[in-house]
C-alpha positions in Angstrom: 78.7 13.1 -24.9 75.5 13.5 -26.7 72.9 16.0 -25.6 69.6 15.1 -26.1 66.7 18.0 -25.5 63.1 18.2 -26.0 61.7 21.0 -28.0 58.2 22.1 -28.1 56.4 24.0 -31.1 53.1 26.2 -30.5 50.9 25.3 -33.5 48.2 28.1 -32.6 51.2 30.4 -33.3 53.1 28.7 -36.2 49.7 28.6 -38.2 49.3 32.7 -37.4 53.1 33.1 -38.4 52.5 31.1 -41.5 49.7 32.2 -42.9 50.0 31.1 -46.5 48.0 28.2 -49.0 49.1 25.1 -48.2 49.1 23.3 -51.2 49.5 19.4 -51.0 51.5 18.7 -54.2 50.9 15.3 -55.9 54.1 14.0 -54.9 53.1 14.7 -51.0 50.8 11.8 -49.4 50.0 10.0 -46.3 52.2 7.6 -44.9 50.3 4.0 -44.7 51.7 0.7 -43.4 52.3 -0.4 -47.1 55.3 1.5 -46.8 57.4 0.1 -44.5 59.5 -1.5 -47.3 59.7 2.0 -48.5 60.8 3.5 -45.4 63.3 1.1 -44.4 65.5 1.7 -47.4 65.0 5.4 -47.1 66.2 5.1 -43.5 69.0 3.0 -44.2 69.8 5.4 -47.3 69.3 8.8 -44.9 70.5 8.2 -41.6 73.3 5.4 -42.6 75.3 6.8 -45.5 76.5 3.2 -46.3 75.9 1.9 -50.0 75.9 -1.6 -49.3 73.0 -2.2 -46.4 74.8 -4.2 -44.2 72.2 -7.0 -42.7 72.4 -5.6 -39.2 71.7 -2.2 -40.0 68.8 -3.4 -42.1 67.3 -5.8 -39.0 67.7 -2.6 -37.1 66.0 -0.6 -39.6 63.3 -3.1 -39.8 62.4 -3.1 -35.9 62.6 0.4 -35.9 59.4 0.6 -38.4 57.5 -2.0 -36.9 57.9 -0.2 -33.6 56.8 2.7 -34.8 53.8 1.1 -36.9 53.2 -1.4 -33.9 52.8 1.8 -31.1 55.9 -0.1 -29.3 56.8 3.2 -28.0 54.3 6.1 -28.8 51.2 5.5 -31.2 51.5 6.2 -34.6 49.6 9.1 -36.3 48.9 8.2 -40.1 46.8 11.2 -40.7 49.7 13.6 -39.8 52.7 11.4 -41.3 53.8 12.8 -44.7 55.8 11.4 -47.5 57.2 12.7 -50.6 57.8 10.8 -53.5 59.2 10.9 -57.1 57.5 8.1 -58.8 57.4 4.8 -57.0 60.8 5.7 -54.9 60.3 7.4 -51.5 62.2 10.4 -51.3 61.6 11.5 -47.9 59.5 11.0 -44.8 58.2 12.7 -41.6 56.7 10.4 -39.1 54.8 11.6 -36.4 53.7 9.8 -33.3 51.1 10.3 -30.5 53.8 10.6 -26.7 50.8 10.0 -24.3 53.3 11.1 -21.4 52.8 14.6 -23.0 49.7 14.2 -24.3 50.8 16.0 -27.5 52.5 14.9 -31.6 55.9 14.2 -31.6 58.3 14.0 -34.8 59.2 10.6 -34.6 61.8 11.0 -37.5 62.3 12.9 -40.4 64.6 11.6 -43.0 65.5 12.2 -46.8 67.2 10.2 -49.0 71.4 11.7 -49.0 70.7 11.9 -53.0 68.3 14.5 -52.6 69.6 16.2 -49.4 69.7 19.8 -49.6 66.7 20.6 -51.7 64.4 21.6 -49.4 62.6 18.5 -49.7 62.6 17.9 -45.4 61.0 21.4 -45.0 58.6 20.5 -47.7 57.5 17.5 -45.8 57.9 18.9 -42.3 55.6 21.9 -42.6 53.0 19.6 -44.4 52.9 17.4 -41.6 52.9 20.6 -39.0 50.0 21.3 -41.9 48.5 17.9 -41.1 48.5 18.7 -37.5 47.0 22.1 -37.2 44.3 20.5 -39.4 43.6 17.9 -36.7 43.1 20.2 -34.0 46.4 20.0 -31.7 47.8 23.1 -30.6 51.7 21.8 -29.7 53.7 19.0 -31.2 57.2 17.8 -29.6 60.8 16.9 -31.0 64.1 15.1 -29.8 66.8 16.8 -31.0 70.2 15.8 -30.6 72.7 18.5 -30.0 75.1 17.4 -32.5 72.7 17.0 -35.0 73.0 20.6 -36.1 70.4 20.4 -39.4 67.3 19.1 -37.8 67.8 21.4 -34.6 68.4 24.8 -37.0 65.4 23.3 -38.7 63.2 23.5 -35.5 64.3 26.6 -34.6 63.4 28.3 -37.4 60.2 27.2 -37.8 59.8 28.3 -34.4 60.6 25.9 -31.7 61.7 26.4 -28.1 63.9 24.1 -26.8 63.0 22.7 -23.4 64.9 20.3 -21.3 67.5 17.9 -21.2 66.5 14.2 -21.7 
């Protein structure tokens, strides 16, 4: 069975902790709704591991973005979504979205593509979108981790979330 929690992430204390320049590198920028080609291929690429995009997965893909550009299930926040890119190809992506339950950010989905997996690249474009955040003025942002998925929850943790409750 899959456990799903919530984890929660201070950002009054992960600015203190991280005190350093944030430097927005060239190949860093805003997510925008022109991407959603972009993303869909990078989350068929990250999350799928299949070379040939079957059509279903791709639909699937496809509804996922619009939902999340659409506010189907939480409101998108643009000004906080990071991507990184090596030329024209997106190379990974950290959406964030408004969850008006909580009244707070929550990663919606980070993702990099499996050929540049291990690089560093989704901590690059994690903290500059925990950046983006402290920048706008919240003080917490939320995550749904799976249990199983042990690189996104070690991830969390060391950057200094606490994990919460069961979903």
């Amino acid at each position: 069975m899959n456990s799903i929690y919530e984890y929660q992430l201070n950002l009054i204390t992960y600015k203190q902790r991280y005190k350093r320049q944030r430097h927005f590198s060239q190949r860093l920028r805003l997510i925008v709704p022109e991407d959603k080609s972009a993303l869909v291929n990078l989350i068929l690429s990250g999350f799928l591991n299949h070379p040939a995009y079957e059509q279903q997965h791709r639909t699937a893909a496809e509804q996922d973005i619009e939902a999340y550009f659409g506010g189907k299930v939480h409101s998108p926040l643009l000004n906080c979504s990071c991507g990184y890119w090596k030329e024209q190809i997106l190379i990974g992506a950290c959406l964030i979205s408004y969850w008006k339950e909580r009244e707070c950010p929550l990663i919606d989905c980070l993702v990099v593509l499996n050929n540049y997996k291990n690089r560093n690249i989704s901590s690059v474009i994690f903290q500059a979108s925990l950046d983006r955040l402290t920048l706008a003025g919240y003080s917490e942002v939320r995550a749904v981790i799976s249990d199983e998925n042990a690189l996104p929850k070690h991830l969390a943790q060391r950057l200094g979330f606490t994990k919460l409750e069961k979903l």
